[in-house]
C-alpha positions, 0 to 999 in steps of 0.5 A, a space after each residue: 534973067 533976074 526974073 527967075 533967079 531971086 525967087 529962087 535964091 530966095 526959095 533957097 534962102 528960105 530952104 536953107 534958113 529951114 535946115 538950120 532951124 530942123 538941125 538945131 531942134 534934133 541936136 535940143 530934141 536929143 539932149 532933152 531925150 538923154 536928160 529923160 525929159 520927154 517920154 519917147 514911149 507917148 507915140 506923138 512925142 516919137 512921131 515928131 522925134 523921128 520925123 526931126 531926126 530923119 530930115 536932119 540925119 540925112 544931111 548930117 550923115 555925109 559930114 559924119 562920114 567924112 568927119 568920124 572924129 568927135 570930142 569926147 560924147 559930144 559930136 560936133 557935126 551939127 556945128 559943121 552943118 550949121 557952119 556951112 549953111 551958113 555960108 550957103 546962105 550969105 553967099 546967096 545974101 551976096 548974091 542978092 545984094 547985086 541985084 537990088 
């Protein structure tokens, strides 16, 4: 059983480490764009601009559902997100721990 199941809590591991990493660029990626740093007229900037905010709006969009609250003008659903990754991720560590 083992044969199939680390791969694929690695495979998650890794999905997840990924979603951290794309989330925290959009959250950058959105600072940068409000201090008027990068040009999001330049077609390649909004290429990779749009394509970082699409593949983390949606998994920050049932948070902002169910969490509408923010703090001011700043919006702390990234920080959930990244919480619960997180936590994702040292559960399946556990995990992984048992069988090795």
């Amino acid at each position: 059983m083992d044969i199939f199941l680390v791969p694929t809590l690695l495979l998650a591991k890794a999905v997840i480490g990924m979603a951290i990493v794309i989330t925290v660029a959009d959250v950058l990626l959105s600072w940068l764009i409000a201090a008027d740093i990068f040009n999001i007229n330049n077609k390649f900037v909004y290429a990779v601009i749009d394509t970082v905010s699409r593949l983390s709006g949606f998994m920050l969009a049932p948070i902002r559902r169910r969490m509408p609250i923010s703090i001011g003008m700043l919006d702390i659903s990234p920080v959930v997100l990244i919480l619960l990754l997180t936590l994702c991720e040292n559960v399946i560590n556990r995990i992984l721990l048992k069988f090795y």
